[in-house]
C-alpha positions in Angstrom: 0.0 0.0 0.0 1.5 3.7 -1.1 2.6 5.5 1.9 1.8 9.3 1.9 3.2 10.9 5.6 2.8 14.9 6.9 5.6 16.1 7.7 6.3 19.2 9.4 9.8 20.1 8.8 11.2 22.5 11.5 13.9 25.4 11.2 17.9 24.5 10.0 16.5 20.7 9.2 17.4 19.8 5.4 15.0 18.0 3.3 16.6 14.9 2.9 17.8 11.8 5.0 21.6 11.9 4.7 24.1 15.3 5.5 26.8 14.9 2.6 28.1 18.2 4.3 30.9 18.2 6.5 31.5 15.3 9.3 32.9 17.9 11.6 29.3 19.9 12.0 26.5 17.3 11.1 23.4 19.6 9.9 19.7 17.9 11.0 18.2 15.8 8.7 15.2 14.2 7.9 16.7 10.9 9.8 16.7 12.7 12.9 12.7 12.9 13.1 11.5 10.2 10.2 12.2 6.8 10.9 10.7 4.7 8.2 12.3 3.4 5.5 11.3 3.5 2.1 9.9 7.1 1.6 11.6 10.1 0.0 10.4 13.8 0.0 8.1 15.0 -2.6 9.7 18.3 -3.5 12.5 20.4 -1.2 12.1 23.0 1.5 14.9 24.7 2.3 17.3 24.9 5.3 15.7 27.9 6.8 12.7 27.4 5.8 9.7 25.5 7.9 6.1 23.8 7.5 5.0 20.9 5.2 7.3 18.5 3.9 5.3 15.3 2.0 6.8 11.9 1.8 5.9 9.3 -0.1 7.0 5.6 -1.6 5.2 5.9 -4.8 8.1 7.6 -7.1 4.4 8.5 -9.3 3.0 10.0 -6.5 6.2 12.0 -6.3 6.7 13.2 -9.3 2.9 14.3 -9.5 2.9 16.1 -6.7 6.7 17.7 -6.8 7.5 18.2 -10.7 6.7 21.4 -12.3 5.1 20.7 -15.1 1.9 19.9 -12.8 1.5 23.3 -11.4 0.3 21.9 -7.9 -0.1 25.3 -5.6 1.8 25.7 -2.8 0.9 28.2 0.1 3.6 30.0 2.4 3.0 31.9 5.2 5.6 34.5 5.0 6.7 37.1 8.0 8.1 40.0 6.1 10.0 43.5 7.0 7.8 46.3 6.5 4.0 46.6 5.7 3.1 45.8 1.7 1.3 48.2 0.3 -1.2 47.2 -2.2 1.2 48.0 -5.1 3.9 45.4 -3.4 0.8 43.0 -3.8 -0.2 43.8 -7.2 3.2 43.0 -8.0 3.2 40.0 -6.3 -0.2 38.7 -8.2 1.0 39.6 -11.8 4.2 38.0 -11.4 7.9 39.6 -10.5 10.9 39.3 -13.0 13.6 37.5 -11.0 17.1 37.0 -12.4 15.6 33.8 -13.9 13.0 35.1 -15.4 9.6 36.2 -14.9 7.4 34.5 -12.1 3.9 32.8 -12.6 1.2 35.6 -10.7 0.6 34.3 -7.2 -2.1 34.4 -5.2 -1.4 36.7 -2.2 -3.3 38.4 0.6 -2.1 39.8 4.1 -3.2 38.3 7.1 -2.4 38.0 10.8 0.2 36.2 12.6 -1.2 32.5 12.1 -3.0 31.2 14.8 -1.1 28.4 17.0 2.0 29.5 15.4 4.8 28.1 17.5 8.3 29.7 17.8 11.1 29.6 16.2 14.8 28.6 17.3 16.5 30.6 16.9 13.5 33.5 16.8 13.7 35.8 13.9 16.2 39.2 14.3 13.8 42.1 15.3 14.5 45.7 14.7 12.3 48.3 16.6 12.4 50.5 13.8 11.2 48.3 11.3 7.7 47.0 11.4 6.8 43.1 10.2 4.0 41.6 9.1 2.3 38.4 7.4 1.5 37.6 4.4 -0.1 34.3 2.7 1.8 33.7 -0.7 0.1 30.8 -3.1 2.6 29.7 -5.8 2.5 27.1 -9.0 6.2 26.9 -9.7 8.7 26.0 -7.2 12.0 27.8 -8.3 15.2 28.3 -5.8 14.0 30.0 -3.2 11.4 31.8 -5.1 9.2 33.0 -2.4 12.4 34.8 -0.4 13.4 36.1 -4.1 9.4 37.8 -4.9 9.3 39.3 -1.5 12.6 40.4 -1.7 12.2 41.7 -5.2 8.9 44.5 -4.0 11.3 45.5 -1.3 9.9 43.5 1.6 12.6 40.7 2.4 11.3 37.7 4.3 12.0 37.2 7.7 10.2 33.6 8.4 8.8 31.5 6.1 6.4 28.3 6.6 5.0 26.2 4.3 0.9 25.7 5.2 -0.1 23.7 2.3 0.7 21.5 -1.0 -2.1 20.9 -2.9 -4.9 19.3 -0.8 -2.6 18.7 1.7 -2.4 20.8 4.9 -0.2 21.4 8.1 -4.0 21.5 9.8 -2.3 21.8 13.2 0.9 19.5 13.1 3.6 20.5 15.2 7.8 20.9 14.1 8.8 18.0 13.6 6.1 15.7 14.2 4.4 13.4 11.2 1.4 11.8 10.2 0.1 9.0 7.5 -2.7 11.0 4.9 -5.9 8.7 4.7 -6.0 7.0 1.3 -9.3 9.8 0.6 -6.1 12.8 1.6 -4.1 11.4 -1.2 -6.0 12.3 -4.2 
């Protein structure tokens, strides 16, 4: 039977199972909180990035879910420096040009500090001068750290960044670092 397992990948843990970095300083891995052999991330989340990793050991499951070509929209929660405007989320919805190209528009809104939002370690740097704030980001490309790269690009670099959902598929309430099996109805 295909597995399909929730993940929810907390800050400075890579996206894979093995640290081909240096022996000296190991770097958390997937290992360290996944213990089942056999499954392989659908798609990559970056180092310093958090939220919803999905495994799976169906390699077409994988592919369906993580390859471009499908388009399947991702949402971030990102905690930005300053307040957008509704120009900086204009932007954002028609699409930014990066230094690979233009961007696909994204779906974007602001919103409040999520609810049940736990905290980071380390926190994020404040500065008293500069306000923050939230914003939910829904993409349909997954480029190298494209969601840091749009923010960045209407002059609002992001700060934290937590990914609440792939597809169907949801955080709905899972906490760093913790994991769950999707029923086989979560898995269309």
């Amino acid at each position: 039977m295909t597995r399909l397992i929730a993940f929810n990948k907390p800050f400075d843990v890579l996206s894979q199972f093995t640290d081909r970095g240096s022996a000296d300083s190991p770097r958390a891995t997937l290992s360290d909180h996944i213990d089942l052999p056999g499954v392989y991330p659908a798609g990559r989340l970056d180092r310093d990035s958090e939220g919803l990793l999905l495994l799976t050991d169906d390699g077409k499951l994988q592919a369906r879910i993580s390859h471009p070509k499908n388009k399947m929209p991702k949402t971030y929660w990102a905690q930005v420096e300053g307040l957008p405007d509704d120009a900086a989320l204009a932007a954002l919805r028609r699409g930014v040009t990066l230094k690979d190209g233009p961007t696909r528009p994204a779906k974007v809104v602001r919103m409040p500090e999520p609810p049940g939002l736990w905290p980071r370690n380390p926190p994020i740097r404040f500065r008293k001068s500069v306000p923050d704030s939230w914003i939910a980001l829904t993409i349909t490309e997954g480029r190298n750290r494209q969601v840091r790269r749009m923010t960045a690009a209407v002059g609002h670099p992001t700060l934290r960044l937590i990914r609440a959902s792939i597809g169907p598929w949801a955080l709905d309430g899972l906490q760093p670092g913790a994991w769950r099996d999707l029923s086989p109805e979560q898995r269309k």
